[in-house]
PAZAPA-4460 file (N, C-alpha, C; in steps of 0.05 Angstrom, whole numbers, plus 32768, in hexadecimal, padded with zeros to 4 digits):
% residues 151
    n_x    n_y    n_z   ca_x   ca_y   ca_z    c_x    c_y    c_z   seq   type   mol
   8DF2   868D   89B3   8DE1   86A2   89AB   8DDC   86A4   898D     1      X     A
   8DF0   869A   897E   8DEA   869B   895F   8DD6   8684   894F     2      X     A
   8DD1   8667   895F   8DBB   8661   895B   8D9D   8674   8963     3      X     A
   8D98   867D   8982   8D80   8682   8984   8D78   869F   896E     4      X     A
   8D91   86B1   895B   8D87   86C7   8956   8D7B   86BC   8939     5      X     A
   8D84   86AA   892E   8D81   8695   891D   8D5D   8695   891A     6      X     A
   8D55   8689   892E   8D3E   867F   8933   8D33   8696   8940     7      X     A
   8D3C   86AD   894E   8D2C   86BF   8949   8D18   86D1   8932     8      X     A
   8D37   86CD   891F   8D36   86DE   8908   8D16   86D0   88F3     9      X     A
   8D1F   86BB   88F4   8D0A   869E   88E8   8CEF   86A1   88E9    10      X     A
   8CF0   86A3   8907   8CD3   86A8   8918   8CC9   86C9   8914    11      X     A
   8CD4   86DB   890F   8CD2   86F3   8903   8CCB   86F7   88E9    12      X     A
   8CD9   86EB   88D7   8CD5   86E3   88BC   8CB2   86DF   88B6    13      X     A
   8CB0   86C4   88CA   8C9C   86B1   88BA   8C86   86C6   88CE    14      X     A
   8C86   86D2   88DF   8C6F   86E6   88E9   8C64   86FF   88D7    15      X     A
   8C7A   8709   88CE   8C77   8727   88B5   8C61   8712   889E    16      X     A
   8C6F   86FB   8897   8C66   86EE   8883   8C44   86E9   887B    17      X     A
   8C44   86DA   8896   8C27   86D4   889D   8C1A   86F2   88AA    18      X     A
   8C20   8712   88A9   8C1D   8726   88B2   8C12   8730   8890    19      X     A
   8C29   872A   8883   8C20   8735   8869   8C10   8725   8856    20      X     A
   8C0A   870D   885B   8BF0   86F8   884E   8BD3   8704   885A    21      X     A
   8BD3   8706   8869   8BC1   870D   887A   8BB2   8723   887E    22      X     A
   8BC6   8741   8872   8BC2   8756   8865   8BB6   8756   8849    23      X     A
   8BC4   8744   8842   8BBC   8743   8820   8BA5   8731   8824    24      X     A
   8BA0   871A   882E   8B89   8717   882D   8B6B   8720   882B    25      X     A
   8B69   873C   8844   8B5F   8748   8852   8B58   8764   883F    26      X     A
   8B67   876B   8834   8B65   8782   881B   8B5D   8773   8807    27      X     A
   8B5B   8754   8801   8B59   8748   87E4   8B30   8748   87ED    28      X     A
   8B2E   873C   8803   8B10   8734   8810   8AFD   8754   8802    29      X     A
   8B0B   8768   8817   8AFC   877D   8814   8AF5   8788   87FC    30      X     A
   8B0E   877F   87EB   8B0E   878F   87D2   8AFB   8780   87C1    31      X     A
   8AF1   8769   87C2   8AE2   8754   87B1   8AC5   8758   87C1    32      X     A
   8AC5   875D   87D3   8AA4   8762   87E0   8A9B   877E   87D4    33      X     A
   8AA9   878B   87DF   8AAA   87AD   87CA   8A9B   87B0   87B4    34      X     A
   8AB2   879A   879B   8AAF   878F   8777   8A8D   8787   877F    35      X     A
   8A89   8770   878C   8A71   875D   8789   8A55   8767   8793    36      X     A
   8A5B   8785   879F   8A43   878F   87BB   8A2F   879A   879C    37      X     A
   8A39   87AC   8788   8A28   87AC   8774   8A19   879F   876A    38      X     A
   8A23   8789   8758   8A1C   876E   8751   8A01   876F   875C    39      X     A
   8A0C   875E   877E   89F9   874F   8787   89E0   8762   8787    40      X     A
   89E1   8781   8788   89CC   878F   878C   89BA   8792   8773    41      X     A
   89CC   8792   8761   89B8   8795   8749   89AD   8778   873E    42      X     A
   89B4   8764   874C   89AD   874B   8743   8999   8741   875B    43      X     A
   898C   8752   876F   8979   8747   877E   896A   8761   877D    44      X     A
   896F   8778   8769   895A   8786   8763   894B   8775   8742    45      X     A
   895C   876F   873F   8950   8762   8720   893F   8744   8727    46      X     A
   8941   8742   873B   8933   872A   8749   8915   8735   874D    47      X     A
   891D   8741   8765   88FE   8754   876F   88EE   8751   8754    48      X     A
   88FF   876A   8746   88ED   8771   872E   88EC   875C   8720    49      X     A
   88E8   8744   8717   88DD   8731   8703   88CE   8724   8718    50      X     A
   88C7   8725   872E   88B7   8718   873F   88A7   872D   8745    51      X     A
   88A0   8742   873E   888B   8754   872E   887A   8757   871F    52      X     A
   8873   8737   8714   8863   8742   86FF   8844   873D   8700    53      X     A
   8834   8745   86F4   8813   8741   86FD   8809   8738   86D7    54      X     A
   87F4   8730   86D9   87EA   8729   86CB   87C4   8731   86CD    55      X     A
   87BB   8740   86B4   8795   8746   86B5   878C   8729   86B6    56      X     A
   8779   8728   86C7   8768   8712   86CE   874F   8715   86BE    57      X     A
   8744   8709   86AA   8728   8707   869F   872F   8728   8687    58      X     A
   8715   8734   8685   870E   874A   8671   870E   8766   8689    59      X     A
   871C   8778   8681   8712   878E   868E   86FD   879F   8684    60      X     A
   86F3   87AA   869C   86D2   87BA   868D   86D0   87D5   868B    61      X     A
   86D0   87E1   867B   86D0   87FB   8677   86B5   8805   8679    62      X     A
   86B4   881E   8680   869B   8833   867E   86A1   884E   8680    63      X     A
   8693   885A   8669   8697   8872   8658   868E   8884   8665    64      X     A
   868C   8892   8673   8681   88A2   8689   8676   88C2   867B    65      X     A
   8684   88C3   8666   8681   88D4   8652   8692   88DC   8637    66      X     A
   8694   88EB   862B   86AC   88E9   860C   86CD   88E4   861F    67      X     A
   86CD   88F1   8636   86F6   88EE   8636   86F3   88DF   8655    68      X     A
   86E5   88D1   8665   86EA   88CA   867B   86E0   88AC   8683    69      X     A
   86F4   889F   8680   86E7   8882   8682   86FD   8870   869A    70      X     A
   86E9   8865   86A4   86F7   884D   86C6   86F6   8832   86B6    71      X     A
   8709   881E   86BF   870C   880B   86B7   8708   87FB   86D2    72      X     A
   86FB   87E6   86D6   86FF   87D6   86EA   870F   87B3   86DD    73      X     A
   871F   87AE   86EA   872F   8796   86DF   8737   878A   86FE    74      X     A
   8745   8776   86F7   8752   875E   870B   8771   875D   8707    75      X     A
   8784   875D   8713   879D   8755   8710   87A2   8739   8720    76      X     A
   87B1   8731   8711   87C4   8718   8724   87D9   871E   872D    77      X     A
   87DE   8720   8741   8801   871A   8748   880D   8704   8747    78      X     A
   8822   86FF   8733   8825   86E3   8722   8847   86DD   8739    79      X     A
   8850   86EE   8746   886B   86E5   8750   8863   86DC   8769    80      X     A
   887C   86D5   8776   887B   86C2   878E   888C   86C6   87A1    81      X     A
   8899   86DB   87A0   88A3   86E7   87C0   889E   8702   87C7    82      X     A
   889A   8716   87B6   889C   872D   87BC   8883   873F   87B2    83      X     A
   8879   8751   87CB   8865   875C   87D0   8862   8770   87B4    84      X     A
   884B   8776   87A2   884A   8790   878F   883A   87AB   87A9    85      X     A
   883C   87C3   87A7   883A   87D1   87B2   8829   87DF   8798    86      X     A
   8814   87FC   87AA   8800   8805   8793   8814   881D   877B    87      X     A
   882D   8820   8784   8841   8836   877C   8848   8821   8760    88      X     A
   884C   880B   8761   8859   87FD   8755   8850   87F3   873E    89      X     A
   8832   87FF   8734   881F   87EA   8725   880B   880B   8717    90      X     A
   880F   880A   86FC   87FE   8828   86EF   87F3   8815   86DE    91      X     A
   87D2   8828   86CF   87C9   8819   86B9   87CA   8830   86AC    92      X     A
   87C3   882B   8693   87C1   8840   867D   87A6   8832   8662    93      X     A
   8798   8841   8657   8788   883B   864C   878D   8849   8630    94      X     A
   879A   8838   8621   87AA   8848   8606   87C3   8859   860B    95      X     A
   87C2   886F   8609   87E0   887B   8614   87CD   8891   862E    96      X     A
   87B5   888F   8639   87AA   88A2   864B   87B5   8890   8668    97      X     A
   87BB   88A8   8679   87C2   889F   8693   87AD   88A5   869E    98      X     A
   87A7   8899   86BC   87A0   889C   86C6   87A0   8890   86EF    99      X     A
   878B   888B   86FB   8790   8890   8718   8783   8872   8724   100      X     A
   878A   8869   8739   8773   884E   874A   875D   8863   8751   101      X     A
   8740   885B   8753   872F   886B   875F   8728   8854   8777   102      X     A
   8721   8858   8790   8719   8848   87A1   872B   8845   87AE   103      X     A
   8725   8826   87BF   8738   8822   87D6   8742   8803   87C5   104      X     A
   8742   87F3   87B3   8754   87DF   87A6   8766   87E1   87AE   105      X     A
   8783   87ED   87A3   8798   87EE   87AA   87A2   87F8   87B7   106      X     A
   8795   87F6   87DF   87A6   8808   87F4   87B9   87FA   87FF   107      X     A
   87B4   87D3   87FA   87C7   87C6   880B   87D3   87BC   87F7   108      X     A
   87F7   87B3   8802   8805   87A7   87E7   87FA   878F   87E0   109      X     A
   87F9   8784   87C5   87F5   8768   87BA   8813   8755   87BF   110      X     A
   8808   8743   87CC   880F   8723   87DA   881A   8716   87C1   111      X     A
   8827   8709   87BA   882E   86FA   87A6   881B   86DE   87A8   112      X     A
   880D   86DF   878E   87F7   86C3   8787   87DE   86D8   8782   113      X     A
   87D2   86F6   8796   87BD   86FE   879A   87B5   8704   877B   114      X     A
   879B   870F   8783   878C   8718   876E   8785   873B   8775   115      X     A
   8783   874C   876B   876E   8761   877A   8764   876F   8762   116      X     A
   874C   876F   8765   8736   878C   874D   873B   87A8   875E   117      X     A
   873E   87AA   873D   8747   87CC   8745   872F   87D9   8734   118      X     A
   8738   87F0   8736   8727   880B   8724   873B   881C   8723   119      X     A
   8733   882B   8704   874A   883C   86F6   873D   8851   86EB   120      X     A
   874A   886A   86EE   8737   8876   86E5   8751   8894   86D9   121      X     A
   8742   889D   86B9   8756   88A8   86AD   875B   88C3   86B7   122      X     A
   8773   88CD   86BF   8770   88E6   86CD   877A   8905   86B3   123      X     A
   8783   88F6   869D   877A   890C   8686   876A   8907   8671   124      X     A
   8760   8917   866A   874A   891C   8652   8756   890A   8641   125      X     A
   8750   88F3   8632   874A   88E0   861A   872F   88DF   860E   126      X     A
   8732   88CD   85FD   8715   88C7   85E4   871E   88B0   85DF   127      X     A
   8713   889D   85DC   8710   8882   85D5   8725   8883   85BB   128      X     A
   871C   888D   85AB   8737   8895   8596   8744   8895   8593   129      X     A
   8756   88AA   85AE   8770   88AC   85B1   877D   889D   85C0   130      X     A
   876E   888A   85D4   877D   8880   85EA   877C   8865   85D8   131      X     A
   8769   8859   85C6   8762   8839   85BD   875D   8832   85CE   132      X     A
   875A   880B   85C8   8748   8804   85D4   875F   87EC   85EE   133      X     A
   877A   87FA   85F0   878B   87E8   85F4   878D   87EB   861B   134      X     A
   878A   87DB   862A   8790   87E3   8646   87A4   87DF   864B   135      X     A
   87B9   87E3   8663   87CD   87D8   8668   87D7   87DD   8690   136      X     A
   87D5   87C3   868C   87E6   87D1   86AC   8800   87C6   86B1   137      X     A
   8817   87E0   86B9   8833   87DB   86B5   883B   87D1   86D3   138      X     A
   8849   87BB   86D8   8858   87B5   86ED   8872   87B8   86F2   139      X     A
   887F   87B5   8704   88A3   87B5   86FD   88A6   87A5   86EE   140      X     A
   889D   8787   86ED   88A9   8771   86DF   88A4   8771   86C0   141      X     A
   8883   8783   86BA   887D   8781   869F   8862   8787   8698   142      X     A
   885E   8794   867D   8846   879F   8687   882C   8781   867E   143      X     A
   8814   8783   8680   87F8   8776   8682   87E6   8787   866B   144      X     A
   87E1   877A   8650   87D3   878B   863E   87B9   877A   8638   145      X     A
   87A4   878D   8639   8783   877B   8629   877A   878E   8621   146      X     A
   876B   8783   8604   8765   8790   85F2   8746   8793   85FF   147      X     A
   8737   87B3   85FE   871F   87B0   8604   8717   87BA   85EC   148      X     A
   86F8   87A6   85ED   86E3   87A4   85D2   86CE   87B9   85D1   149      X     A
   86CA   87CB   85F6   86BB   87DD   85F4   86BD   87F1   860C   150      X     A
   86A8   8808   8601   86AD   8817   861A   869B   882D   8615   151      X     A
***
């Protein structure tokens, strides 16, 4: 009997053993997916967003509609290659004046490679003056600036 308690004890031993590797393993896994679940999130939002970015196609055209209300019609590129721009995602500004899309341009998201003409149109009171002559349209990835010569 004093051999088999022997080899009981052994076989008990090396079970707790491989009981407590196995534990620790298992708390080491979770605890490093946990650490890395951030990371990976802010590092495939920073993806998206640089695969955001658009670029003005040609001259955009302005018309003065009167002293403070002027539409711009322009072209954008969508310069990335996997991920859709949406119309939430994409403002122009004409000097520091904001303003709105007028029309139907931007009802469907832009495709990566596409092109689409828009229209812009300023939804507060400016003067050529105050806004300059600078356009801009901001994307996630960065904004798109051209200088206009008239209006």
């Amino acid at each position: 009997m004093k051999g088999i308690s022997t080899i009981l004890a052994t076989i008990l031993i090396v079970i707790i053993v491989v009981a407590l590797v196995s534990l620790t393993y298992t708390f080491a896994v979770g605890l490093f997916s946990t650490a890395a679940g951030g990371a990976e999130k802010g590092v495939v939002t920073t993806t998206q967003r640089l695969d955001k970015s658009v670029s003005i196609v040609g001259t955009p055209v302005c018309i003065k509609e009167n002293n403070v209300n002027y539409t711009v019609t322009f072209t954008i590129r969508h310069l990335g290659a996997t991920y859709n721009i949406t119309s939430n995602e994409v403002s122009a500004f004409l000097g520091g004046g904001s303003g709105g899309w007028t029309g139907s341009g931007f009802s469907n998201d832009m495709n990566p490679g596409s092109t689409k003409t828009l229209t812009w149109k300023n939804n507060s009171v400016v003067t050529w003056s105050t806004t300059g002559t600078t356009f801009t349209v901001s994307a996630p990835a960065a904004d798109a600036t051209k200088t206009l010569t008239t209006c």
